[in-house]
MDTraj code that builds the backbone (N, CA, C; nanometers):
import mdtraj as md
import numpy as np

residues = "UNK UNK UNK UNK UNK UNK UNK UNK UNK UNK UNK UNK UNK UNK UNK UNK UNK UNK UNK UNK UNK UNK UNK UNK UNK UNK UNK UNK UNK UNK UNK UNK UNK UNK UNK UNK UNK UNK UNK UNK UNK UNK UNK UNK UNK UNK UNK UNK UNK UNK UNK UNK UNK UNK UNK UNK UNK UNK UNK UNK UNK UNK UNK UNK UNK UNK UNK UNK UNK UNK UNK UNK UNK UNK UNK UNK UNK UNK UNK UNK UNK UNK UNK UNK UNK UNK UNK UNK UNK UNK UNK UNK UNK UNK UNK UNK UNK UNK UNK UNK UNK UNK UNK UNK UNK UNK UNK UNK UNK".split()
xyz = np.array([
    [0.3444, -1.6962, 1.5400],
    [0.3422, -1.7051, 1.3940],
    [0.2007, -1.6762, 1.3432],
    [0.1883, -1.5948, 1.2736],
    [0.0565, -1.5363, 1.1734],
    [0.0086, -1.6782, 1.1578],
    [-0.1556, -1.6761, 1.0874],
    [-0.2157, -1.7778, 1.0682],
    [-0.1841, -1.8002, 0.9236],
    [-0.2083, -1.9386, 0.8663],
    [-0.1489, -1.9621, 0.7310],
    [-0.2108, -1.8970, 0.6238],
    [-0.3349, -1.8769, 0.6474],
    [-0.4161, -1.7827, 0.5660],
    [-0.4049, -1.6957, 0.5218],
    [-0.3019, -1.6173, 0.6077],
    [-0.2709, -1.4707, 0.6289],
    [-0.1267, -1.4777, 0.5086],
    [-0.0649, -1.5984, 0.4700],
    [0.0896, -1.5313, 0.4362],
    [0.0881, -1.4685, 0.3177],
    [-0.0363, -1.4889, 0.2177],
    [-0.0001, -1.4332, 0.1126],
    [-0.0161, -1.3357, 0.1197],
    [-0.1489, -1.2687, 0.2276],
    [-0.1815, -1.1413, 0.2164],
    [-0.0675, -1.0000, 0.2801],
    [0.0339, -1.1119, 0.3813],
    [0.1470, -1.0669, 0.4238],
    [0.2612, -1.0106, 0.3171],
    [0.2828, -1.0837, 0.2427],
    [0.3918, -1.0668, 0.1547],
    [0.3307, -0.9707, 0.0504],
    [0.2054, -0.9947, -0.0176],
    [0.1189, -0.8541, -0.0734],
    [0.1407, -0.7108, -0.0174],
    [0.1208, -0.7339, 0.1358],
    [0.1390, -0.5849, 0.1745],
    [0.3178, -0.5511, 0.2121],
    [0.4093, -0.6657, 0.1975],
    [0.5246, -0.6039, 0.2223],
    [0.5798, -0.5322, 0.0842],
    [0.5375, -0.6181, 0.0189],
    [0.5476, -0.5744, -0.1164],
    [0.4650, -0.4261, -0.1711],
    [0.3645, -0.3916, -0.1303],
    [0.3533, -0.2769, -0.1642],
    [0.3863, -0.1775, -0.0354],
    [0.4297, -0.1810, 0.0546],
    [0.4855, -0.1187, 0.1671],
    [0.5901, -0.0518, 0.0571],
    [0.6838, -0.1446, 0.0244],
    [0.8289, -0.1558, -0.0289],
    [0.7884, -0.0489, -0.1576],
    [0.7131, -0.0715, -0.2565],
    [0.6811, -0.0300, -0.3910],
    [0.6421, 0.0980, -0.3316],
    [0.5370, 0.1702, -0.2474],
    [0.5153, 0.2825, -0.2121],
    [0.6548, 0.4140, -0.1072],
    [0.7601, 0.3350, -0.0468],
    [0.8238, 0.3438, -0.0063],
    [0.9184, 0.4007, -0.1392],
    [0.9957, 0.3108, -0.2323],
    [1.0078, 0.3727, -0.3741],
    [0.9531, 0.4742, -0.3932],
    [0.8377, 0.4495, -0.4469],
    [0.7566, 0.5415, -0.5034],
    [0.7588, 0.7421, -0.4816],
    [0.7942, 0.7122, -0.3060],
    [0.7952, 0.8384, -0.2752],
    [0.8969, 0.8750, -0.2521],
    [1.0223, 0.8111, -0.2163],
    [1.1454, 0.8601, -0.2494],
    [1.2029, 0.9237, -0.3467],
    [1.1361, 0.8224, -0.4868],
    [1.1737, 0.8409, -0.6364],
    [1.0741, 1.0085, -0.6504],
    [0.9520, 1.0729, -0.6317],
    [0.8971, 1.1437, -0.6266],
    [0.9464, 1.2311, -0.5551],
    [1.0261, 1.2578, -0.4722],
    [1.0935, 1.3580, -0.4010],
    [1.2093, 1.4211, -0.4507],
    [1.2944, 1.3115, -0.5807],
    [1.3522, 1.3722, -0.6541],
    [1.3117, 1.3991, -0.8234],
    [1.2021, 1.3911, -0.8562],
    [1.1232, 1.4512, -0.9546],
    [1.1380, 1.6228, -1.0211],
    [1.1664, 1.6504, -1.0833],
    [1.1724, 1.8133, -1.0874],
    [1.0802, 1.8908, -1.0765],
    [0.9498, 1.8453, -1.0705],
    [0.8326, 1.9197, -1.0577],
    [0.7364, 1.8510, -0.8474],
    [0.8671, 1.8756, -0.7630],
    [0.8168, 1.8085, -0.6582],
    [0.6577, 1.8431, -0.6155],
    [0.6137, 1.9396, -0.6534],
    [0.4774, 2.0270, -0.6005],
    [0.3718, 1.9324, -0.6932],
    [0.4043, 1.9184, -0.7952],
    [0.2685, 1.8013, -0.9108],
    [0.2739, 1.7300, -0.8705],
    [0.3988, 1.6344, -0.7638],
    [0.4066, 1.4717, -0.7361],
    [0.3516, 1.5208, -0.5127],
    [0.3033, 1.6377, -0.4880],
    [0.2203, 1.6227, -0.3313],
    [0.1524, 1.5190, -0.3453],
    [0.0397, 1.5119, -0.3994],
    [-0.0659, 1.3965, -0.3467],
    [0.0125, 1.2756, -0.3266],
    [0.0993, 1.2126, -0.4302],
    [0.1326, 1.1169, -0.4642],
    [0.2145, 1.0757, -0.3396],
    [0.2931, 1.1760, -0.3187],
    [0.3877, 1.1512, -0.2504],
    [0.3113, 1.1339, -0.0535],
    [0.1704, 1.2345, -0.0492],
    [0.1204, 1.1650, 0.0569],
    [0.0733, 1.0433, 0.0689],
    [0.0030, 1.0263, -0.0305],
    [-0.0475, 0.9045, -0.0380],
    [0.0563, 0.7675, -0.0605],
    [0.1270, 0.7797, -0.0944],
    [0.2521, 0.6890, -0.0503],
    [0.2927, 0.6587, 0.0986],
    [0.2895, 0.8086, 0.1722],
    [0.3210, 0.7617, 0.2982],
    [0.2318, 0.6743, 0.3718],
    [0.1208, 0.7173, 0.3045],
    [-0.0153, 0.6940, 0.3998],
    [-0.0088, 0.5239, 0.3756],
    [-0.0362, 0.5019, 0.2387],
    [-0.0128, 0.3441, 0.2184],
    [0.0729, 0.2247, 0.3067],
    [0.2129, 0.3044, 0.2191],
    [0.3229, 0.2484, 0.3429],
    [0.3211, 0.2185, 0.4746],
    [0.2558, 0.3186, 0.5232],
    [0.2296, 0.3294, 0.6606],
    [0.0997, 0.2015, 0.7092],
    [0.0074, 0.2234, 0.6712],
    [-0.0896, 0.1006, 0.6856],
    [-0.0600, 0.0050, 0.6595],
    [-0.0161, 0.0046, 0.5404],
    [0.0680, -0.1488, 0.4847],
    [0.1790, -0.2439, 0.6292],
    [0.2471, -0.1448, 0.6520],
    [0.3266, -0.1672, 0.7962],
    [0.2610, -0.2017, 0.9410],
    [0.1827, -0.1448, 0.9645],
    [0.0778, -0.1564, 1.0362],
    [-0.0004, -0.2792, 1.0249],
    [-0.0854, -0.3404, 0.9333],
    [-0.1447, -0.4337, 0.8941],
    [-0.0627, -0.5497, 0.9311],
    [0.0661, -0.4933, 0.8186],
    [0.1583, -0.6675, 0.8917],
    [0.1884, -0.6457, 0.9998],
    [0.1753, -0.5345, 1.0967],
    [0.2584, -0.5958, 1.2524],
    [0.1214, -0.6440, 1.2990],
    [0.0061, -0.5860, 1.2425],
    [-0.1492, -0.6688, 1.3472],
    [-0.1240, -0.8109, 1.2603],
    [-0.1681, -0.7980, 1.1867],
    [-0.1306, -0.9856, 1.1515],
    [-0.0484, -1.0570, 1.2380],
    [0.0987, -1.0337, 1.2253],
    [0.1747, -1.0726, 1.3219],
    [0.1695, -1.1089, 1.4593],
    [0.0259, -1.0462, 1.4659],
    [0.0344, -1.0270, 1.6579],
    [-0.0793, -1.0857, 1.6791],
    [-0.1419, -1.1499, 1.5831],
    [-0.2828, -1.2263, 1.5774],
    [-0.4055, -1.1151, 1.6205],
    [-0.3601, -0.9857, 1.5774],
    [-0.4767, -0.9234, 1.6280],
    [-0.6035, -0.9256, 1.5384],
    [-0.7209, -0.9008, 1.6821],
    [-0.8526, -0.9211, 1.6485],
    [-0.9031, -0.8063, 1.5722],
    [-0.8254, -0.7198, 1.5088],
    [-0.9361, -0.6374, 1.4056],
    [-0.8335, -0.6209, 1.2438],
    [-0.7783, -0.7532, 1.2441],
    [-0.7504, -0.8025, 1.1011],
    [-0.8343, -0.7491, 0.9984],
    [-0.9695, -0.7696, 1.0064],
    [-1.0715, -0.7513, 0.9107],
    [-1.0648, -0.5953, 0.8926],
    [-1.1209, -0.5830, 1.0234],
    [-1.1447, -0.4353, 1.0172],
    [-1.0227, -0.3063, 0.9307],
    [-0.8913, -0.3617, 0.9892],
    [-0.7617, -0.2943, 0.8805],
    [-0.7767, -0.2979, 0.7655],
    [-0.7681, -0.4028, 0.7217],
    [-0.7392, -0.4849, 0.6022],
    [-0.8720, -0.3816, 0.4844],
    [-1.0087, -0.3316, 0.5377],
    [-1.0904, -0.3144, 0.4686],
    [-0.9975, -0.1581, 0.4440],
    [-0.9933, -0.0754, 0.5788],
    [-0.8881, 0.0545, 0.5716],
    [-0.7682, 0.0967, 0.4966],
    [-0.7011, -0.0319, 0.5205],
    [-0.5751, -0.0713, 0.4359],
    [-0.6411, -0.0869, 0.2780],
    [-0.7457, -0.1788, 0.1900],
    [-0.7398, -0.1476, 0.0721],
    [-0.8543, -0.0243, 0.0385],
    [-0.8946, 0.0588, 0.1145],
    [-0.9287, 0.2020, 0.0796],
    [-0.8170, 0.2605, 0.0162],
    [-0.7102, 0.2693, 0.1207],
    [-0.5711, 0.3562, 0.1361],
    [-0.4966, 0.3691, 0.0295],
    [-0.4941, 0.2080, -0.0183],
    [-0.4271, 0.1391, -0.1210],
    [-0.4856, 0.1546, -0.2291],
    [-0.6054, 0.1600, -0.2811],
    [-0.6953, 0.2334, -0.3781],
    [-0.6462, 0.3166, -0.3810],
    [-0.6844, 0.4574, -0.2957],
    [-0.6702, 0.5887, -0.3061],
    [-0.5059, 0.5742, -0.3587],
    [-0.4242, 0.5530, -0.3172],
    [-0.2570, 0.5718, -0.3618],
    [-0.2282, 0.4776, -0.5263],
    [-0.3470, 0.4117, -0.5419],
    [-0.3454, 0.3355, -0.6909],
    [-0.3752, 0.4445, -0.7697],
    [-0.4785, 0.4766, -0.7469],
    [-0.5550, 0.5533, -0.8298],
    [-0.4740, 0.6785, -0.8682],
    [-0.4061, 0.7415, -0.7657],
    [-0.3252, 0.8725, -0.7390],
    [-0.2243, 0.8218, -0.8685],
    [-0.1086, 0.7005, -0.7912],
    [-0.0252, 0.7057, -0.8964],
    [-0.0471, 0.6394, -1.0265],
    [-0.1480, 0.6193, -1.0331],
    [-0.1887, 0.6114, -1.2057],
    [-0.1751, 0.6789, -1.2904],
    [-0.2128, 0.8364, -1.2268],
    [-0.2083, 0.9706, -1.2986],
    [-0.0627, 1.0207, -1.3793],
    [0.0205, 0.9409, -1.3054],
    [0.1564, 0.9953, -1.3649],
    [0.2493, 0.8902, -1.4331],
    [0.3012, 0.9643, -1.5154],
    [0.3978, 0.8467, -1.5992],
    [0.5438, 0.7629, -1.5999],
    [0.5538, 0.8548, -1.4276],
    [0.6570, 0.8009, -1.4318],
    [0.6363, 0.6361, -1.3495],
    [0.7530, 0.5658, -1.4373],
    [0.7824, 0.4220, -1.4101],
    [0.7845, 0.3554, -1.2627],
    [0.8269, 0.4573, -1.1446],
    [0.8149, 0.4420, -1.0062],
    [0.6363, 0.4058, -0.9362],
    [0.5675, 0.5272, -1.0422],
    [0.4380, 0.5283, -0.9860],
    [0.3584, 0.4441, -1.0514],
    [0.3943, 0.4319, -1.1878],
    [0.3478, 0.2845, -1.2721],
    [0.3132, 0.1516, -1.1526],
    [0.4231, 0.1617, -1.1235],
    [0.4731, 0.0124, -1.0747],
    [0.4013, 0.0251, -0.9208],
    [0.4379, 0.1096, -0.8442],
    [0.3612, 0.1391, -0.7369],
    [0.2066, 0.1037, -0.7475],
    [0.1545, 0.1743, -0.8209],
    [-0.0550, 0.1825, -0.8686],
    [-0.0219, 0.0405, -0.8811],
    [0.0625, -0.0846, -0.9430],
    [0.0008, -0.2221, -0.9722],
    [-0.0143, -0.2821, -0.8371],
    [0.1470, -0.2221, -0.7894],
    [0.1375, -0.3153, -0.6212],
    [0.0329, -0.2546, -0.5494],
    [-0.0353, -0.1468, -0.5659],
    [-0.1600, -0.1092, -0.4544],
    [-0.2805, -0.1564, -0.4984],
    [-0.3173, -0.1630, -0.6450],
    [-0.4141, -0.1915, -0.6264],
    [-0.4072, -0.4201, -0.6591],
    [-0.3378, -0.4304, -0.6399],
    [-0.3023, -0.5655, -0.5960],
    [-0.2988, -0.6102, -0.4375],
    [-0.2646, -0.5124, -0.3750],
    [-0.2880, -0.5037, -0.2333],
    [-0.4693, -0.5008, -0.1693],
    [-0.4688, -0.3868, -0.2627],
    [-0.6108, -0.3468, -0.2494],
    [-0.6993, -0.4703, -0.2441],
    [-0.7011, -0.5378, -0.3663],
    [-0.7581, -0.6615, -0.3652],
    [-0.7179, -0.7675, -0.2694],
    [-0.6262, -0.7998, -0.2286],
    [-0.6134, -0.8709, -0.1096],
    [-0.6661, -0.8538, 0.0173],
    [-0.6591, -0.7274, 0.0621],
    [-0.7099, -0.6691, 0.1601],
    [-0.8536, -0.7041, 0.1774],
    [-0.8970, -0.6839, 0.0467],
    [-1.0548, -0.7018, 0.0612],
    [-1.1129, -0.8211, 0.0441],
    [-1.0580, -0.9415, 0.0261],
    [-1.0829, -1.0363, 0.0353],
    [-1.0084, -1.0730, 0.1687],
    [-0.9602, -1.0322, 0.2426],
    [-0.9267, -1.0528, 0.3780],
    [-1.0221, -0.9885, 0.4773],
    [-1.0814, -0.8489, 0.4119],
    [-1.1713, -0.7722, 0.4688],
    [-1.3070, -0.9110, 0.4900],
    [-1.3343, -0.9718, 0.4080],
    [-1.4736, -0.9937, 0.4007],
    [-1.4968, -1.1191, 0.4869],
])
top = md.Topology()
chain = top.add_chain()
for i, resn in enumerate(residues, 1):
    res = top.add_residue(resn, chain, resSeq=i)
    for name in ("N", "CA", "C"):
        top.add_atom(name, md.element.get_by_symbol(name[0]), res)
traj = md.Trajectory(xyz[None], top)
């Protein structure tokens, strides 16, 4: 079992795992798929760390910190991305990342 410290920052990143996961699904059926590339990498990329992060948590691994600082880069960069656009998927996505983001980095430190 993860350390207790860790659960909120757990459920933060399942939660934007989940929201970026959306995000790029909903962006794949967009009509302009070529304007929503970045977005849609940077979704994976998030997701992907986000997933990652919670299985090292999970496993009590020793470079928690070290992710967690990677993880809210990632999560920045995919905030920032879907900020740019108006749709309601990426709205909502940019809050859960850069909400992540901030967790991360107070886990980072």
């Amino acid at each position: 079992m993860p350390h207790k410290q860790h659960q909120e920052l757990l459920s933060v990143l399942h939660e934007c795992m989940e929201a970026c996961n959306h995000c790029f699904d909903a962006c794949l059926k967009e009509e302009d798929v070529k304007m929503m590339a970045e977005c849609i990498r940077l979704d994976r990329e998030c997701a992907d760390m986000c997933s990652y992060l919670e299985s090292a948590i999970s496993r009590n691994s020793p470079f928690v910190a070290q992710l967690a600082k990677v993880c809210a880069e990632i999560c920045e960069a995919c905030g920032n991305e879907c900020k740019k656009h108006d749709h309601e998927h990426c709205q909502k996505c940019a809050e859960a990342c850069m909400k992540c983001a901030e967790a991360c980095r107070n886990a980072a430190a």
